[in-house]
C-alpha positions as CSV (number, residue, x, y, z in Angstrom):
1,X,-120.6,20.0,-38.2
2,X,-124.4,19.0,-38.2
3,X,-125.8,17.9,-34.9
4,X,-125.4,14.5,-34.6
5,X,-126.4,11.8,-32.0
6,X,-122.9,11.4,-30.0
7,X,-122.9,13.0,-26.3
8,X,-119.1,14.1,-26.2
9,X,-117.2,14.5,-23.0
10,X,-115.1,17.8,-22.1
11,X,-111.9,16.4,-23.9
12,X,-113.6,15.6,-27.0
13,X,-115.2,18.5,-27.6
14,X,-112.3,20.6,-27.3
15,X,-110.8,18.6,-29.8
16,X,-114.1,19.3,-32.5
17,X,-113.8,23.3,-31.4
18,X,-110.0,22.8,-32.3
19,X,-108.5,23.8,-29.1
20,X,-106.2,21.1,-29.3
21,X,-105.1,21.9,-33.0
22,X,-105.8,21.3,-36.3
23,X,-105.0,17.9,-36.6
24,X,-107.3,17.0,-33.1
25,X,-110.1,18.7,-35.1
26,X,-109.7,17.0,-38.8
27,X,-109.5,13.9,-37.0
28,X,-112.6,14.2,-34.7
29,X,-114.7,15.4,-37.4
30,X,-113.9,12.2,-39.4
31,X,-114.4,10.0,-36.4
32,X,-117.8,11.5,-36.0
33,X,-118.3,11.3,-39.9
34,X,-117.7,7.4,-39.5
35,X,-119.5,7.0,-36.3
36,X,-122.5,8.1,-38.3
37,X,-121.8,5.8,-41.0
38,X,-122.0,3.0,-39.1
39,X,-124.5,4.3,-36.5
40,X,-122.7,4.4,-33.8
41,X,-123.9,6.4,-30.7
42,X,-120.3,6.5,-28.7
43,X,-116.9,6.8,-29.0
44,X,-114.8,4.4,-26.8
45,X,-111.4,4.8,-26.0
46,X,-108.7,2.8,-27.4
47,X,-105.2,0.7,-25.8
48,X,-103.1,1.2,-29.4
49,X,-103.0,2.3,-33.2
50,X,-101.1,0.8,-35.6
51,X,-100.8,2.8,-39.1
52,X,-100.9,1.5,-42.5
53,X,-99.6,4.2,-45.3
54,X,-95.9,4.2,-45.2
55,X,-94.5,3.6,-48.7
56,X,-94.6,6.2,-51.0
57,X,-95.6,3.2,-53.6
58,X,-98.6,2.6,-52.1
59,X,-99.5,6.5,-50.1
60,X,-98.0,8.5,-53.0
61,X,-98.5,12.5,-53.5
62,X,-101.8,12.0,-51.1
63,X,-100.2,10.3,-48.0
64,X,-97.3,13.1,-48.2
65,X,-99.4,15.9,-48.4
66,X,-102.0,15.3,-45.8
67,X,-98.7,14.3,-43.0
68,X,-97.5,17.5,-44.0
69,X,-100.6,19.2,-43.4
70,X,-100.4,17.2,-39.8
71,X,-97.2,17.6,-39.1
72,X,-97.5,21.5,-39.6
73,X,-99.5,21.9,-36.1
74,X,-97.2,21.8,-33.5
75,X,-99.9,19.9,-30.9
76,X,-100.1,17.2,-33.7
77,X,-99.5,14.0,-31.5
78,X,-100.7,10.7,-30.9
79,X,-102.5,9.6,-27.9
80,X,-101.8,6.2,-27.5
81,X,-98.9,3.8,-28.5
82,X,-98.9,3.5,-31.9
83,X,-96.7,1.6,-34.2
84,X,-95.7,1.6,-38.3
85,X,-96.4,-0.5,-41.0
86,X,-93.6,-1.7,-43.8
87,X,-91.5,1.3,-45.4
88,X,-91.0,1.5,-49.0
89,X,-87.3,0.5,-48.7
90,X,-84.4,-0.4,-46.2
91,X,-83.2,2.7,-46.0
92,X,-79.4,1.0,-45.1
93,X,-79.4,-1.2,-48.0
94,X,-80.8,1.3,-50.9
95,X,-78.5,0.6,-53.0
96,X,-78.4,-3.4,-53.3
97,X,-82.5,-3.0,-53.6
98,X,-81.8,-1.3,-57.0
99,X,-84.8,1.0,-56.8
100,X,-84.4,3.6,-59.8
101,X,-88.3,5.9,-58.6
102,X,-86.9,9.6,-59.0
103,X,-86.8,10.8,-55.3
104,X,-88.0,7.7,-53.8
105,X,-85.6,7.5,-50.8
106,X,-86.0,10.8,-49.9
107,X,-89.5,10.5,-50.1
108,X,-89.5,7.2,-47.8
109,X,-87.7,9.0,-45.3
110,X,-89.8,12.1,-45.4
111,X,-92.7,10.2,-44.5
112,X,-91.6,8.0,-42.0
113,X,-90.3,11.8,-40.6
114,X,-93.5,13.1,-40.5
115,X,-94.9,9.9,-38.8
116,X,-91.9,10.5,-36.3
117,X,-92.9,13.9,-35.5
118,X,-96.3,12.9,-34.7
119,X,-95.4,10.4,-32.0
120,X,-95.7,7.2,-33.9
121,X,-93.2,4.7,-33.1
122,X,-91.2,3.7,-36.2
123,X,-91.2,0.3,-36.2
124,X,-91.7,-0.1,-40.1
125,X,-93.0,-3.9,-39.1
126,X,-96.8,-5.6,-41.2
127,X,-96.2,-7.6,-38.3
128,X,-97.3,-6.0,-34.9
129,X,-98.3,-8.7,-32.9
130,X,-95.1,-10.5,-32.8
131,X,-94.0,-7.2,-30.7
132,X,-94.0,-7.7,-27.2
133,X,-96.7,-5.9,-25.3
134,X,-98.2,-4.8,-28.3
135,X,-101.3,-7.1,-28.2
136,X,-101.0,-7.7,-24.9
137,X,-101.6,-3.9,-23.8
138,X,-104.6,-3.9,-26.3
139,X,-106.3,-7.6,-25.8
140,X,-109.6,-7.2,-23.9
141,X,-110.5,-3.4,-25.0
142,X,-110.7,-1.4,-28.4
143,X,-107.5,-0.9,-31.3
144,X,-107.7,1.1,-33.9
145,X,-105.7,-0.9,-36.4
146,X,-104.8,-0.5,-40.4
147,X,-103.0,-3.2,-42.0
148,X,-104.9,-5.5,-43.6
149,X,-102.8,-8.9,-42.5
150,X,-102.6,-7.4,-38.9
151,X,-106.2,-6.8,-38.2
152,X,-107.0,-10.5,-38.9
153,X,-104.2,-12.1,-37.1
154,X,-105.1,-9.4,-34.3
155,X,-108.8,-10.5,-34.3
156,X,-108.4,-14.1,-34.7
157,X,-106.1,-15.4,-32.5
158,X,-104.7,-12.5,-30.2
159,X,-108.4,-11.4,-28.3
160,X,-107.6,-8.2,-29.9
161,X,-111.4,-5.8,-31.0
162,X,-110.4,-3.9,-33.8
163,X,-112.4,-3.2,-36.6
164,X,-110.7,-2.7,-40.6
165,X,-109.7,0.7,-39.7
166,X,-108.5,2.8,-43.4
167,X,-105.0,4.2,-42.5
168,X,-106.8,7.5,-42.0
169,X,-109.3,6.7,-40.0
170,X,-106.6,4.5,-37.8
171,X,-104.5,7.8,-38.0
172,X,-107.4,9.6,-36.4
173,X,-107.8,7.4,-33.7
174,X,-104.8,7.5,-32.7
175,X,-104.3,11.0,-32.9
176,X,-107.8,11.4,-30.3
177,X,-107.4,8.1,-28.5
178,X,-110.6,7.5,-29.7
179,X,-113.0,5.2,-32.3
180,X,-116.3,4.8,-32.7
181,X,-118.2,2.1,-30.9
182,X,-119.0,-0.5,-33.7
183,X,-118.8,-3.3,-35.8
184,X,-116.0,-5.6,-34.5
185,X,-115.8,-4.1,-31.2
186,X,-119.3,-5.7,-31.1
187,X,-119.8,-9.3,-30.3
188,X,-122.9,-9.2,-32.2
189,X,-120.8,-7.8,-35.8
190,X,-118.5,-10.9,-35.0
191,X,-120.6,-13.6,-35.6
192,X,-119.1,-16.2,-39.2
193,X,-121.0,-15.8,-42.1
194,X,-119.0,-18.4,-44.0
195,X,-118.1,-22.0,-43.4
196,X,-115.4,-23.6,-45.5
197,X,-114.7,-27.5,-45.0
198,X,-110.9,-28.5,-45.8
199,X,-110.4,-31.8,-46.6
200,X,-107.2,-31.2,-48.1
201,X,-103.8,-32.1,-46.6
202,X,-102.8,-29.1,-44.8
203,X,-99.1,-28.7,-44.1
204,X,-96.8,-25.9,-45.6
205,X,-97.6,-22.6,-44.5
206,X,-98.3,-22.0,-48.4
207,X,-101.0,-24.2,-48.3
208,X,-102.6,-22.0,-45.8
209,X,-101.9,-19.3,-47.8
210,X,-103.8,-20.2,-50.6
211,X,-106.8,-21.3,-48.4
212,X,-107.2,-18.1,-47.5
213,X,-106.6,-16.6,-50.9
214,X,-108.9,-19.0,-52.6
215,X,-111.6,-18.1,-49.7
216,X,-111.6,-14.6,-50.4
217,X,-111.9,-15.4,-54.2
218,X,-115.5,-17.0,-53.4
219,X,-117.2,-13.8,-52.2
220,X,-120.3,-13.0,-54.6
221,X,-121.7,-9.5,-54.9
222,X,-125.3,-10.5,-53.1
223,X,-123.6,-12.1,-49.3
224,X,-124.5,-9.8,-46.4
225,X,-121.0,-9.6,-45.2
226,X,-120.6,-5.4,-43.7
227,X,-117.5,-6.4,-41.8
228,X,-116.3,-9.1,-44.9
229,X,-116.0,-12.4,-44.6
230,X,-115.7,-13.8,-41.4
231,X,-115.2,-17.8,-41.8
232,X,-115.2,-20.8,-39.5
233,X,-112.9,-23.4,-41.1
234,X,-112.9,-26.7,-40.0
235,X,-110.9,-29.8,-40.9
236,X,-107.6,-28.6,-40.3
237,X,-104.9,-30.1,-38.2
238,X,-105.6,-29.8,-34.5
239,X,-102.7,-27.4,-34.0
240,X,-101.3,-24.9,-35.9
241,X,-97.9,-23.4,-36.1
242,X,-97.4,-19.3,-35.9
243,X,-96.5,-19.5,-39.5
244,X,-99.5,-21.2,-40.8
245,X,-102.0,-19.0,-39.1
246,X,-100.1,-15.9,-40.3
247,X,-100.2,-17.4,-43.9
248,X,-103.8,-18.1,-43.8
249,X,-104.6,-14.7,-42.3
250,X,-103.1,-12.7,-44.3
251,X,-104.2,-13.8,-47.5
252,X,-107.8,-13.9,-46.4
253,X,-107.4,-10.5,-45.3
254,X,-106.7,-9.9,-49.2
255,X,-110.4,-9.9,-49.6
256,X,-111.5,-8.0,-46.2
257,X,-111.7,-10.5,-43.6
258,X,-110.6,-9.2,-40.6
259,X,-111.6,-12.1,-38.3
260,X,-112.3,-16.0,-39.0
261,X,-112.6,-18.7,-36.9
262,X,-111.0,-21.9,-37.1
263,X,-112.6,-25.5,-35.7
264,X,-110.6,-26.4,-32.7
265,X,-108.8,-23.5,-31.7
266,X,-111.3,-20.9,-31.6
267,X,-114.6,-20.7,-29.6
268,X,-117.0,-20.1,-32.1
269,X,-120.2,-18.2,-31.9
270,X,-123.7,-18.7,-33.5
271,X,-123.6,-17.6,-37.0
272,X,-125.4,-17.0,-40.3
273,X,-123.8,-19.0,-43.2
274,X,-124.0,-17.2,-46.8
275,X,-122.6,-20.6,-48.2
276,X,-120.5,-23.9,-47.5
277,X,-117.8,-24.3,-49.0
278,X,-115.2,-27.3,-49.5
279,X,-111.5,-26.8,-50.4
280,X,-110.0,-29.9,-51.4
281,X,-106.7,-32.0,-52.3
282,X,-108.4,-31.3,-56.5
283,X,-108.4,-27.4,-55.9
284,X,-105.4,-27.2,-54.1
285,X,-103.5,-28.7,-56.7
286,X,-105.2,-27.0,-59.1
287,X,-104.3,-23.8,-57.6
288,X,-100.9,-24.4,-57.0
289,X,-100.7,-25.3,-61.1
290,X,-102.1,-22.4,-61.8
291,X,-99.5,-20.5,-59.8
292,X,-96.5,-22.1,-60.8
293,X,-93.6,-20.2,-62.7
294,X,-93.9,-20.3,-66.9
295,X,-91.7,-18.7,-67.7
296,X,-88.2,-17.5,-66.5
297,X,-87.9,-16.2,-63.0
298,X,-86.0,-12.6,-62.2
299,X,-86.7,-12.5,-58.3
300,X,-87.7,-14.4,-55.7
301,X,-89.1,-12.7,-52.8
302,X,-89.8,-14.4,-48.9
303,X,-91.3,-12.2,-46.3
304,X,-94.9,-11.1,-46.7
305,X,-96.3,-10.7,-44.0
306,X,-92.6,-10.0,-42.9
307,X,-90.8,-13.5,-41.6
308,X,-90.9,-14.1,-38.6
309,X,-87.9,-15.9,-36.3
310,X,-89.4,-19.3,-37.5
311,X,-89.2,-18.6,-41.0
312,X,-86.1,-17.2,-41.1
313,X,-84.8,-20.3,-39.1
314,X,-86.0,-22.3,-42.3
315,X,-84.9,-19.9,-44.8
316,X,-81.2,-20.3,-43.1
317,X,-82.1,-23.8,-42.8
318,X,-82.9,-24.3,-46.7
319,X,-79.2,-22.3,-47.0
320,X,-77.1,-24.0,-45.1
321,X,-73.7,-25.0,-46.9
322,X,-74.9,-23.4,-49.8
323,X,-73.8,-20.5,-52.4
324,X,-76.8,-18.4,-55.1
325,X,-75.2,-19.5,-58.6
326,X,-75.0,-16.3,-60.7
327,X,-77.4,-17.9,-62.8
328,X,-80.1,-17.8,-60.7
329,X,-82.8,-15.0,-59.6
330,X,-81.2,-12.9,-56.6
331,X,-83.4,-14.1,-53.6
332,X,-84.4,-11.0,-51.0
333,X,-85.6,-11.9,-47.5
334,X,-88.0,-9.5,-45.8
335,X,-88.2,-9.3,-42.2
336,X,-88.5,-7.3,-39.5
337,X,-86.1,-4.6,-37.4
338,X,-86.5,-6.3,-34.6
339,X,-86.6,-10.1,-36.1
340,X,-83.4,-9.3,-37.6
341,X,-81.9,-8.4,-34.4
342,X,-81.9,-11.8,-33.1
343,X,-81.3,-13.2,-36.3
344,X,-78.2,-11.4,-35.8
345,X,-77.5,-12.8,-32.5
346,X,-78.1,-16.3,-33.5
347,X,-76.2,-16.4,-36.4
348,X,-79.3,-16.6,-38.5
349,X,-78.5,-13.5,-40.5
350,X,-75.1,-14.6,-40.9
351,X,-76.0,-18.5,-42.6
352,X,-79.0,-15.9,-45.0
353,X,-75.8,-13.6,-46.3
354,X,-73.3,-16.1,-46.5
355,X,-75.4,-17.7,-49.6
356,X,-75.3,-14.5,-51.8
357,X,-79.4,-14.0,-50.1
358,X,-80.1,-10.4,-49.5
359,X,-81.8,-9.5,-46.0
360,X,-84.0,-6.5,-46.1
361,X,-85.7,-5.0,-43.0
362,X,-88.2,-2.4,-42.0
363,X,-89.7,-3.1,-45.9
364,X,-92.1,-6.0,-47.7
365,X,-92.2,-7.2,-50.9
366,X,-95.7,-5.6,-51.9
367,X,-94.3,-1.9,-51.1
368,X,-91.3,-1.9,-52.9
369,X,-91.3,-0.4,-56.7
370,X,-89.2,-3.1,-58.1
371,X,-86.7,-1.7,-61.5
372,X,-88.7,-3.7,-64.0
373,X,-85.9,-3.4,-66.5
374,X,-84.9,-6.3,-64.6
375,X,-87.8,-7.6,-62.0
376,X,-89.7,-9.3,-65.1
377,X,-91.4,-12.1,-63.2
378,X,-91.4,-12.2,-59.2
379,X,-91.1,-15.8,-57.6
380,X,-92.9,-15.3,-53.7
381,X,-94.4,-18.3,-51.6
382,X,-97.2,-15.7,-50.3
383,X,-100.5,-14.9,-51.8
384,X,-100.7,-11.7,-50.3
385,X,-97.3,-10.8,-51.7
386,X,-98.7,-12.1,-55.4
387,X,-101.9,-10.2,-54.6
388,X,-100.4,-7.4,-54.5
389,X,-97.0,-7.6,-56.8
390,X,-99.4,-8.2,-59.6
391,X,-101.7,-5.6,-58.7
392,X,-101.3,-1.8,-60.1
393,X,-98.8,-1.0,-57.6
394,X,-96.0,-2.6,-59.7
395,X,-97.8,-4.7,-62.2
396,X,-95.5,-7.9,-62.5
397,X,-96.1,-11.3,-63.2
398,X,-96.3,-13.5,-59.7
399,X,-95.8,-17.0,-59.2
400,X,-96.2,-18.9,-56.2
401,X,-94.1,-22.4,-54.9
402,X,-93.6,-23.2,-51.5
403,X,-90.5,-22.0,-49.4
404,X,-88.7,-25.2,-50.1
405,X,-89.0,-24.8,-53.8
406,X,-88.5,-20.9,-53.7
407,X,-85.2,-21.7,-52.3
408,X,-84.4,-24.6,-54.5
409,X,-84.9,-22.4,-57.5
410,X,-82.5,-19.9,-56.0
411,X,-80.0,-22.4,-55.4
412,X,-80.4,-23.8,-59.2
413,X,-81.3,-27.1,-57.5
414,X,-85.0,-26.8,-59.2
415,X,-85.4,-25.7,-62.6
416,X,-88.3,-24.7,-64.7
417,X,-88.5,-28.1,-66.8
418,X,-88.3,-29.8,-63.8
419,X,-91.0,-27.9,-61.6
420,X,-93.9,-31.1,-61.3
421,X,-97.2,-30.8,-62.5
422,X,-99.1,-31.2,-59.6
423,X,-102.7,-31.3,-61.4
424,X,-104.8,-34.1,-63.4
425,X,-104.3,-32.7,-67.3
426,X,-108.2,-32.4,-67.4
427,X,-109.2,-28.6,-65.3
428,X,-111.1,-28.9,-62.0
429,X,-113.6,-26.9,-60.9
430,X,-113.8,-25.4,-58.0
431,X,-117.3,-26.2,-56.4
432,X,-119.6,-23.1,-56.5
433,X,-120.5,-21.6,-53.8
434,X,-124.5,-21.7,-52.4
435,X,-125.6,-17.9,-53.5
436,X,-127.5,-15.8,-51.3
437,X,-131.2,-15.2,-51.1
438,X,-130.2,-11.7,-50.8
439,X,-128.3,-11.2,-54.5
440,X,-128.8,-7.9,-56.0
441,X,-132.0,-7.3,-58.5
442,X,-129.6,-8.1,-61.9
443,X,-129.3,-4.8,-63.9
444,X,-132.2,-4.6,-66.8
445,X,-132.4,-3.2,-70.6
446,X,-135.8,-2.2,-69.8
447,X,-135.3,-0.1,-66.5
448,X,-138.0,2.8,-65.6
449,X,-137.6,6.5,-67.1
450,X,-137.9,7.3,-63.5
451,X,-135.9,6.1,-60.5
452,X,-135.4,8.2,-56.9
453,X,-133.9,6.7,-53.2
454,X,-133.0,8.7,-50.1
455,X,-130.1,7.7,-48.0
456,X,-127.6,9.1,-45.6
457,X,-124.5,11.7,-45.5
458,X,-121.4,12.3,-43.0
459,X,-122.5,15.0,-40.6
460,X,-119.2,16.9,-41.5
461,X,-120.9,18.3,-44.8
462,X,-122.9,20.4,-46.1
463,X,-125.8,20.7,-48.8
464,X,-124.9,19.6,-52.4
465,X,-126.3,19.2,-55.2
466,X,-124.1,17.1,-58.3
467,X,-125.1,16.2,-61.4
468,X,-123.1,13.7,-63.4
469,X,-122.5,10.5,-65.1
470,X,-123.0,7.6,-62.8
471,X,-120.3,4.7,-63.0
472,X,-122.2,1.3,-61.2
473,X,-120.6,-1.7,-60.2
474,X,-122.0,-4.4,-58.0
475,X,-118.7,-5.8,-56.7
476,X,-116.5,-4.0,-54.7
477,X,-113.5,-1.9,-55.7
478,X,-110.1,-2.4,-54.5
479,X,-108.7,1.1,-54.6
480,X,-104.8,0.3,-53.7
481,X,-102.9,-1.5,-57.0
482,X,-106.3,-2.0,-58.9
483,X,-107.3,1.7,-59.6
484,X,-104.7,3.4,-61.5
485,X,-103.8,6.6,-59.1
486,X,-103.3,9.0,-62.0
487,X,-106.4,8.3,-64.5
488,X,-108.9,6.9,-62.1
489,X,-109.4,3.8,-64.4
490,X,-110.2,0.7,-62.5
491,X,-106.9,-1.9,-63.5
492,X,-108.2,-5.5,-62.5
493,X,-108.5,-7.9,-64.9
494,X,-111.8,-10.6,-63.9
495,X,-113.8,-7.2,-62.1
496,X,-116.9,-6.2,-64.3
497,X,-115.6,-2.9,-64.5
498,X,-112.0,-3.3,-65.8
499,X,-111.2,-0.9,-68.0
500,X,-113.5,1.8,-67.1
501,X,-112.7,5.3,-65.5
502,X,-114.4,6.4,-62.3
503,X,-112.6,10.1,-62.8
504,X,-115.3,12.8,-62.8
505,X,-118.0,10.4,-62.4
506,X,-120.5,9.6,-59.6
507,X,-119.5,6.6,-58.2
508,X,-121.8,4.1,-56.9
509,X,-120.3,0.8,-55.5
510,X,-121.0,-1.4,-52.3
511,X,-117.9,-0.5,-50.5
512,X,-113.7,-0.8,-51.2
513,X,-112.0,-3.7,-50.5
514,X,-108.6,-4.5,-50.5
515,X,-105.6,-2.7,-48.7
516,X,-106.2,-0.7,-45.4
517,X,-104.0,2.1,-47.7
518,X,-107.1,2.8,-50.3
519,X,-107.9,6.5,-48.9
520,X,-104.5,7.6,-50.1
521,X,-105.5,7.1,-52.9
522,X,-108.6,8.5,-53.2
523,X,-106.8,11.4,-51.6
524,X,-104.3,11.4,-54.8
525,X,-107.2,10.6,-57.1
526,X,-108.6,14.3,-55.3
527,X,-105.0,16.4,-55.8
528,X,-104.9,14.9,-59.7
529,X,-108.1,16.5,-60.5
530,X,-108.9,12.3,-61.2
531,X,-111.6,11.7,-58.4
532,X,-115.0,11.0,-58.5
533,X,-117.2,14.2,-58.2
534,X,-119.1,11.8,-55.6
535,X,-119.0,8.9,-53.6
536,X,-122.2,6.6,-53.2
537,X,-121.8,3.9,-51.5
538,X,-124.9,0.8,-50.3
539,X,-123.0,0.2,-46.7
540,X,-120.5,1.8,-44.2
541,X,-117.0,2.3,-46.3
542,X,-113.9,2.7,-44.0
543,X,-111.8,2.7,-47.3
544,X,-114.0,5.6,-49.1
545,X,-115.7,7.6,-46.7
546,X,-112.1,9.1,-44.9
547,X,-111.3,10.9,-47.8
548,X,-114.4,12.5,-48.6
549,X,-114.6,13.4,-45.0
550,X,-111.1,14.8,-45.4
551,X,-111.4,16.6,-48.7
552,X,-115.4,17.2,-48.7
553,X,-116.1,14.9,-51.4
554,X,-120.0,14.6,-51.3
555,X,-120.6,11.1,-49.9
556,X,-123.4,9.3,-49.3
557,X,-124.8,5.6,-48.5
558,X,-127.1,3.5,-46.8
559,X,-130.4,4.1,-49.5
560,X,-133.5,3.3,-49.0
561,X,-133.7,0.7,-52.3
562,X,-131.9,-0.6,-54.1
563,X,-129.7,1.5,-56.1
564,X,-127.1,-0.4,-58.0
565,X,-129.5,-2.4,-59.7
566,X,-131.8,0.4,-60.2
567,X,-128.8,2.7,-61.9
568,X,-126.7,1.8,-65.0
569,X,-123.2,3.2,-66.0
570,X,-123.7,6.0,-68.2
571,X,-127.7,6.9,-66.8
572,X,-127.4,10.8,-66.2
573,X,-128.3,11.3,-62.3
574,X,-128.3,14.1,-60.0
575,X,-127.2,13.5,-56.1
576,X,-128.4,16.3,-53.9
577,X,-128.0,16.5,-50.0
578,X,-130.5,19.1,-48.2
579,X,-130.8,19.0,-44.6
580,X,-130.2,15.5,-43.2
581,X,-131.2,14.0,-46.1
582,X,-129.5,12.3,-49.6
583,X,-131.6,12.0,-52.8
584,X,-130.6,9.9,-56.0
585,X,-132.5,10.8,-58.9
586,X,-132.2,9.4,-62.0
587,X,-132.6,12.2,-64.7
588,X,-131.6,10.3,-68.1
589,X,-130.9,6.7,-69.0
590,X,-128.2,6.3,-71.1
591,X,-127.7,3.4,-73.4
592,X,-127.9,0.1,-71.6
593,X,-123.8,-1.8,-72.8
């Protein structure tokens, strides 16, 4: 590696000179490589990891491979405790899921296996703090934690520091026991940027589930968010229930925030505000219109993040005395192995199967690669679970009702015709947000012949020089289920880019968003021949910057001007690395579009 500006202690260094094996070193080198990124100067040790990456939906051919690669070196272990996100499938209950992927079973297993063999306990759970002494043995010092839901939850309400680790770079901590010392772990990087005024009445846990969807939604391309939206919200009731906060993390954590604040409960720092927002009673309803089945539903789907005890006690609650018609949409519960376990003990489980209701654990709705001879339309009462159902990853139509009406419509007490319009028959709007001073110069017909900035590189590479066609986007990309894994074309309808193919192109974009999963699949993208042939990105990138570290995809950021709206799609521009040094040069402009 190049020098770089971290003292290492004795342990440390053995692991870069790959005395402790190969998977010590790979995993050093792209601590160091994000360290740099984000200009940190030490590397702290962490209390616990907790890995995203566990479905072969959403890892694929590029998760499998690299555990393999691990797995090969017999020293390969972790260093701290360190749990597992949601599995693909419920192994135990294969069958009933109706999953038809060639292999897919076999693959599941293989990779939770290889997580096995590394250490990692198998819990297969999205939801690690409702584990006991999981955030307690972390609050108060450094986590390196992946799942996107987990880290905000984590952040927000549990005193756990962890920053948005990528699955690999969470991987890599845990395999080291170490991260770098930035960002979150930093009081100063956890400071809100946002402020959102509810005046809406606030009750079902949907409700906060859309908040923080519809929050996420607002983000423009020109905020100064590095570490994503980080929101105080303020009118809500004056306490919350586990349910609702989990809601309302995890579908903010759709859109990167991986900490908010909320008026009342939190102690909230001096901030910055990019804008004010107000969500009210007009753009809830409007939102839940927009979300409300059309058409006929083939599955409903509770459990993302995976239910917890109180949720299941409503689910049974809702089923009580009751019997799934034939007639209706098989509904699937998602919890849990351990939340099942008492369910089972307090007859929970028993009152969920006695209505038809199939009980899944160790596996969550978004994961699972639904037979969509049959799954047609997906009925969920979870924004991250529409998020991501909708998404690439399986590509269905997803409608969202609260719990109640989830179950009503699996009952066939609610029917389509009878589901209430819950908006005024003239649209609302939501109100726009107050734009930043700091928005991005727009891109220009008339752009100079001539264009050149110098930026940054990971210390794990080498000189490069690449010329290709650049592909520019001012919004961020959100890698897992919107960027097709096998072409490289970008699959999310209402991004600027839909449609277009960042496969052999160089890549210039502010950062990934999205799922904590993304560097799998830059890592497939890499094994498909379908990657870019670089990476340029305008600030640190935990989703991007592990897999070029891994594979030595050139990779650089942090430019001296503006580059994205100096640079078109199509301009001809050579990126060449010599020394410490990055240069973009633009060498032909190609048609402005």
């Amino acid at each position: 590696m190049r020098t770089q500006h971290i003292q290492l202690n004795e342990e440390q260094q053995a692991m870069l000179n790959g005395e402790r094996g190969l998977a010590k070193q790979m995993a050093m080198r792209l601590l160091l490589d994000m360290a740099a990124t984000a200009g940190a100067t030490t590397l702290i040790p962490i209390r616990s990891a907790h890995l995203s990456g566990v479905s072969p939906l959403t890892g694929g051919l590029g998760l499998r491979r690299f555990l393999a690669k691990l797995a090969a070196d017999p020293h390969a272990q972790v260093a701290v405790p360190t749990t597992l996100n949601s599995a693909g499938c419920d192994e135990s209950q294969f069958e009933a899921m109706r999953i038809t992927v060639p292999d897919f079973l076999a693959h599941s297993q293989e990779i939770v296996s290889y997580y096995t063999q590394l250490g990692v306990e198998p819990t297969r759970s999205c939801t690690p703090y409702e584990w006991e002494g999981v955030v307690e043995g972390a609050s108060g010092g450094a986590a390196a934690w992946a799942e996107s839901n987990a880290i905000c939850f984590g952040n927000s309400y549990c005193g756990l520091r962890t920053n948005r680790e990528s699955g690999l770079s969470a991987l890599a901590a845990a395999l080291t026991g170490y991260t770098p010392a930035y960002g979150l772990l930093h009081d100063e990087a956890r400071r809100p940027n946002l402020l959102v005024t509810v005046t809406a009445q606030m009750e079902d846990p949907t409700d906060f589930s859309i908040l923080g969807d519809w929050i996420g939604k607002q983000r423009q391309p020109g905020w100064q968010m590095p570490y994503g939206p980080i929101p105080v919200i303020r009118g809500l009731p004056p306490e919350l229930t586990h349910e609702q906060k989990k809601a309302l993390a995890a579908a903010a954590a759709n859109y990167g925030c991986a900490l908010l604040y909320i008026e009342g409960l939190s102690e909230i720092p001096a901030g910055k505000y990019e804008a004010e927002l107000v969500f009210d009673d007009k753009v809830l309803a409007t939102r839940y219109e927009a979300l409300r089945p059309q058409t006929a539903v083939s599955l409903i789907t509770i459990g993302c993040p995976q239910a917890s005890i109180g949720e299941l006690r409503a689910v049974a609650q809702l089923l009580k005395g009751k019997r799934l018609p034939a007639s209706a949409p098989p509904l699937w519960i998602f919890t849990s192995a351990t939340n099942k376990a008492i369910a089972e003990k307090t007859g929970l489980a028993q009152l969920i199967r006695q209505s038809g209701a199939l009980l899944l654990q160790n596996t969550c709705p978004e994961v699972v690669p639904y037979d969509q001879n049959w799954v047609k339309h997906v009925l969920t009462n979870s924004m991250k679970a529409e998020h991501y159902i909708k998404s690439g990853l399986n590509g269905i139509p997803t409608s969202v009702m609260k719990l109640a009406d989830c179950i009503a419509v699996a009952t066939g007490e609610l029917h389509f015709s009878q589901i209430p319009t819950t908006t005024p028959p003239s649209p609302v709007t939501s109100p726009k947000p107050t734009t930043s001073p700091h928005s991005p110069t727009p891109l220009s017909d008339s752009l100079p012949a001539t264009f050149i900035a110098h930026g940054h590189g990971l210390p794990s590479q080498q000189d490069f020089t690449i010329i290709g066609e650049a592909f520019v986007t001012d919004t961020p990309i959100t890698f897992l289920g919107f960027v097709n894994r096998e072409t490289g074309i970008i699959e999310e309808p209402g991004h600027p880019a839909n449609g277009q193919s960042i496969a052999g192109k160089i890549a210039i974009f502010p950062k990934g968003s999205g799922s904590t999963v993304a560097p799998y699949v830059l890592l497939e993208l890499f094994y498909r021949g379908k990657a870019p042939v670089a990476i340029v990105n305008t600030e640190i990138d935990q989703q991007s910057a592990p897999a070029c570290s891994l594979e030595g995809i050139p990779y650089a950021y942090g430019f001296d001007t503006d580059i994205i709206g100096s640079i078109r799609s199509g301009d001809v521009v050579e990126l060449k690395r010599r020394g410490e040094q990055v240069t973009l040069r633009v060498i032909q402009r190609g048609n402005p579009s």
